[in-house]
N, C-alpha and C positions, 0 to 999 in steps of 0.2 A: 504494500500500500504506500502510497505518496504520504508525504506527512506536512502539516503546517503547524506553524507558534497555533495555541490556541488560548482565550481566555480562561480562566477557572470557571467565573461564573458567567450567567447570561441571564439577562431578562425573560421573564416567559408568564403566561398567562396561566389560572390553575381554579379549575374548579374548587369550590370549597368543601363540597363534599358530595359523594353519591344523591344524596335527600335533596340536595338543592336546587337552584340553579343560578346562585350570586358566584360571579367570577371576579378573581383578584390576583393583580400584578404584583409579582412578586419575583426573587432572583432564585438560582439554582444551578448548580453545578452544570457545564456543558456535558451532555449524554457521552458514553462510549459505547462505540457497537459491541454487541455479545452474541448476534447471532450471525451465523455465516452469508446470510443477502444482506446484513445491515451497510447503508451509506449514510456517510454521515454527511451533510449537505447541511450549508448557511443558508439560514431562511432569509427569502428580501419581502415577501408577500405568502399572505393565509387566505385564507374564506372562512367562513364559518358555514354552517350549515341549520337551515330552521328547524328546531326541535330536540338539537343533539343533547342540549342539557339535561335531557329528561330521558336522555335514551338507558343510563345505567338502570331508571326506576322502571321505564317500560317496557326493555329488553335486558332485562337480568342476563340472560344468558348470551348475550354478543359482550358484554361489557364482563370483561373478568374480573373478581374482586379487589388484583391488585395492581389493573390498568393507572398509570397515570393521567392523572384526571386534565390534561393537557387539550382543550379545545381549538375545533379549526383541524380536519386530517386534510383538505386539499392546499397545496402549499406550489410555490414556485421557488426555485433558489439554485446554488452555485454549490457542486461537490467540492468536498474536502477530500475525503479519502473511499474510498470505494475497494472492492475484492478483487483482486487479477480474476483478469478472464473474464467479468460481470459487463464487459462492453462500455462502461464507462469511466471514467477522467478525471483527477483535479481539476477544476475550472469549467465542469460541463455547463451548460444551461440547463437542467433538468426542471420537472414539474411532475407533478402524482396528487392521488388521494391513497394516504395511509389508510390501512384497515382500521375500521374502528376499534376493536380489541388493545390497540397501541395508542401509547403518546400521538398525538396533536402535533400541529404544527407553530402554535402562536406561541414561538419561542423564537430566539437567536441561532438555534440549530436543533435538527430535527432527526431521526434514523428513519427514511424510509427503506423499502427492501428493495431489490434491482430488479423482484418480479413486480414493481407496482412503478418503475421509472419510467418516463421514457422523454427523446432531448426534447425543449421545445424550439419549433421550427424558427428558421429565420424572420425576422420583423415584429415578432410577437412578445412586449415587454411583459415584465415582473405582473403589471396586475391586471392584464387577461390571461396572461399565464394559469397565474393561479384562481382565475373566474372556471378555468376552462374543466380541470378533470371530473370532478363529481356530476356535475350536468352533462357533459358530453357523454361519459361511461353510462348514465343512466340513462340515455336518451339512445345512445347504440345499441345497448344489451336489450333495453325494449323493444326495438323495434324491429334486428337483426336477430339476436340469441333468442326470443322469449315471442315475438309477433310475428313471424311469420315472413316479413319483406324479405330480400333474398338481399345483402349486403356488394354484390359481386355488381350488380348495379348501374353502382356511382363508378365502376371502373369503366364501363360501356357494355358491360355482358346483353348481348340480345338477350337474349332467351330470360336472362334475369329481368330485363328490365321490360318484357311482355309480361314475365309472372306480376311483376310488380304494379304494372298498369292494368289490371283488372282488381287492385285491394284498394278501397276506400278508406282513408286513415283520419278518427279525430283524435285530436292532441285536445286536453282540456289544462287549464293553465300556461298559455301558451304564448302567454307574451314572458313569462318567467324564466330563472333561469334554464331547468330543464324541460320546461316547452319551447321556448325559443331553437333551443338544439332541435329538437325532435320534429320541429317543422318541417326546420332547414335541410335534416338528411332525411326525413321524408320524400320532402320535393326533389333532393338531388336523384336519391331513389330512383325515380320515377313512378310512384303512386297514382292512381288515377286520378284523385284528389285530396287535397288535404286539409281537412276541416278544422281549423283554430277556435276554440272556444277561450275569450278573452274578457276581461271587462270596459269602460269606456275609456276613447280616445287613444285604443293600443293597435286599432283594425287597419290605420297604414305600417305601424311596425310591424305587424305579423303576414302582412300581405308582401310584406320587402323580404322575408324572412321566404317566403313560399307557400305562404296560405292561397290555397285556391276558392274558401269561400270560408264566412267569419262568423262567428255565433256572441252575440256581446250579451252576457249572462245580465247585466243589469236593464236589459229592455225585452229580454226573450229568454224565456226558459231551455233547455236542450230539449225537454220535452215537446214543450209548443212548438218549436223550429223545425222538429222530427215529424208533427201530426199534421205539416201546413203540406208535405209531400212523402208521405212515408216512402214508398217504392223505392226514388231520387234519392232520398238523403240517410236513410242507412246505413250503416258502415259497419265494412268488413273486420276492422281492428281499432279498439278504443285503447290509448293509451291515458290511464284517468291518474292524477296525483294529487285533488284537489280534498275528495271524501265528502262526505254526509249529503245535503239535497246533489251537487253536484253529481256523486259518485250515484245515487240513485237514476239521474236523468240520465245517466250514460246507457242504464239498463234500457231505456225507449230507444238510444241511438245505434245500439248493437245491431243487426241481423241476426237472424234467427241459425247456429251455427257460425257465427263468429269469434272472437276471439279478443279478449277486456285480459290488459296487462296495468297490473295497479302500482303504486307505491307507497300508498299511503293508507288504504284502507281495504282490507282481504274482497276481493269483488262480492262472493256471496255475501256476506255481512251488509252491503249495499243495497241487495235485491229487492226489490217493492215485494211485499206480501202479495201474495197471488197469482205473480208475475209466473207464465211457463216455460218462459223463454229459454230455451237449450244454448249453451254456449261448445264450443267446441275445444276451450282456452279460455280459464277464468283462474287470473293468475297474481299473487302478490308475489312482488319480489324485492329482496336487498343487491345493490350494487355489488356487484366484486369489483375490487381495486384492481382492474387489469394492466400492464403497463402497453402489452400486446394491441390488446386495443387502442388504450389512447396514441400508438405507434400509426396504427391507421388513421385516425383524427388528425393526427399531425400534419398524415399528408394532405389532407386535406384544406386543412388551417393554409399552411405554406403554398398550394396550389389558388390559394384565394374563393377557394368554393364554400366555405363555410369562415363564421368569426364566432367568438363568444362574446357574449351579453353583459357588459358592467352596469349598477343601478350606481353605487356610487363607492369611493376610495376615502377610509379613514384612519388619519394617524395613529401607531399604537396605543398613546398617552387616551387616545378617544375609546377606546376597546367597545366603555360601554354605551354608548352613544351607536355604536355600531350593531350591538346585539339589539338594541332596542327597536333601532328599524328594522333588521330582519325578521325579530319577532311579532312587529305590528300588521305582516305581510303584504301582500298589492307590490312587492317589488318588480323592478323592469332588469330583470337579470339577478349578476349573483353581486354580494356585499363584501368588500374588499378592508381587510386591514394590512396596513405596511407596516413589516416589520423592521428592514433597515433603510439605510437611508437614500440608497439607491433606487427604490422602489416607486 
């Protein structure tokens, strides 16, 4: 491994405890890797994620008891030392979402693992960097691993992109940061159409995006949009992350034999009483932190065919100023804190 001077300690952000979700700035020894994919990379930019504070209380079992309570797994930043043979560098540009099960990234330095790295492409700073892996991973593994679209696609595969052109696809939260993705390679896809369901004044950002027709939840229900043309406007694959009335009108916008990939809320759990509707594909799921994948984003990112979505960028000193808007939600993208000063 390459080696550099490094500080003792670093700044870092730290939940207070499992029960909570008050987070506090505080210092702490810089990590050493102990496991054989640990890199240790300088953090310049985190994200945070909506909900995560609560995720030790509502997923006991992703959150191991003796997790460091480090907030923020999607991070951008600069290796320090990394494993011979892991493909990467002192001084790479790297970016990832660490596993939940691990430390956070809202520190001065972070261990991700080399199966969750991967570089980020030319032109793309510190804090789309780190806007990009958690929305992009969740929005690929939907709609590629988990929905059905055939991924080969976006490279020009005919035949992929005939299959493709016969799935009807709604994104609901879609001007967010992982509907914003999931339009975009939707549409690169080649989707027959892609259905954004957003709320006011977001229907030319999500039409820029690749929306081919818009559902504005604060003047039209999914429901009532679905009844004014059922035949038309049903769709083959709902990708839903929004939950409660939301997640139930997506049950009207399914076909009958479709396929509802969720993130938020298990689809059945969703289902209107009395409802018969067969699905073919009723699915909750958690991201994997793939590096593999966000390898293919990348190229994409760098090719100019896709961008990620920032709502806005806040100093570290601001932490909590920062979780408060994520948590108030209606964001247009993902929520940025800088951690150094490059960023």
């Amino acid at each position: 491994m390459a080696s550099q001077a490094l500080p003792q300690t670093m700044k870092t952000l730290l939940q207070a405890s499992r029960q909570t979700t008050e987070v506090l700035s505080t210092t702490a020894p810089v990590p050493t890797p102990t496991h054989p994919e640990d890199v240790l990379v300088r953090v310049h930019a985190a994200a945070p994620c909506a909900g995560e504070l609560l995720w030790a209380i509502y997923f006991p079992e992703n959150i191991p008891a003796d997790k460091e309570l480090v907030p923020c797994q999607d991070m951008a930043g600069t290796v320090v030392t990394a494993p011979a043979g892991s493909g990467f560098a002192a001084g790479d540009r790297v970016y990832c979402r660490i596993d939940a099960s691990r430390a956070g990234a809202a520190r001065d330095y972070a261990l991700p693992r080399v199966s969750e790295l991967a570089k980020i492409p030319e032109g793309l700073g510190w804090t789309e960097a780190a806007a990009t892996p958690l929305s992009a991973l969740t929005a690929w593994q939907a709609l590629f691993v988990h929905g059905g679209l055939d991924a080969k696609a976006i490279k020009g595969d005919a035949a992929a992109r005939e299959r493709n052109g016969r799935i009807r696809v709604l994104v609901t939260g879609a001007a967010g940061g992982v509907g914003s993705w999931a339009v975009q390679l939707a549409a690169l896809a080649g989707a027959k159409a892609v259905v954004a369901v957003c709320g006011r004044g977001k229907e030319q950002k999500v039409r820029e995006l690749g929306a081919t027709e818009v559902v504005d939840y604060t003047k039209t229900s999914i429901e009532e949009w679905v009844a004014a043309d059922p035949a038309a406007r049903e769709c083959d694959l709902v990708f839903e992350m929004v939950g409660g009335k939301t997640l139930a009108g997506c049950w009207a916008a399914v076909r009958e034999g479709g396929a509802m990939v969720t993130i938020n809320t298990p689809p059945e759990l969703g289902k209107p009483e009395g409802l018969n509707k067969q699905l073919s594909k009723a699915l909750f799921f958690i991201v994997e932190p793939l590096g593999s994948n966000l390898a293919e984003i990348s190229e994409l990112i760098a090719a100019g065919k896709v961008r990620p979505t920032v709502d806005s960028v806040w100093d570290f000193a601001d932490y909590q100023k920062a979780f408060a808007k994520l948590e108030e939600g209606h964001t247009s993208g993902k929520i940025i804190i800088k951690v150094s000063d490059e960023a």
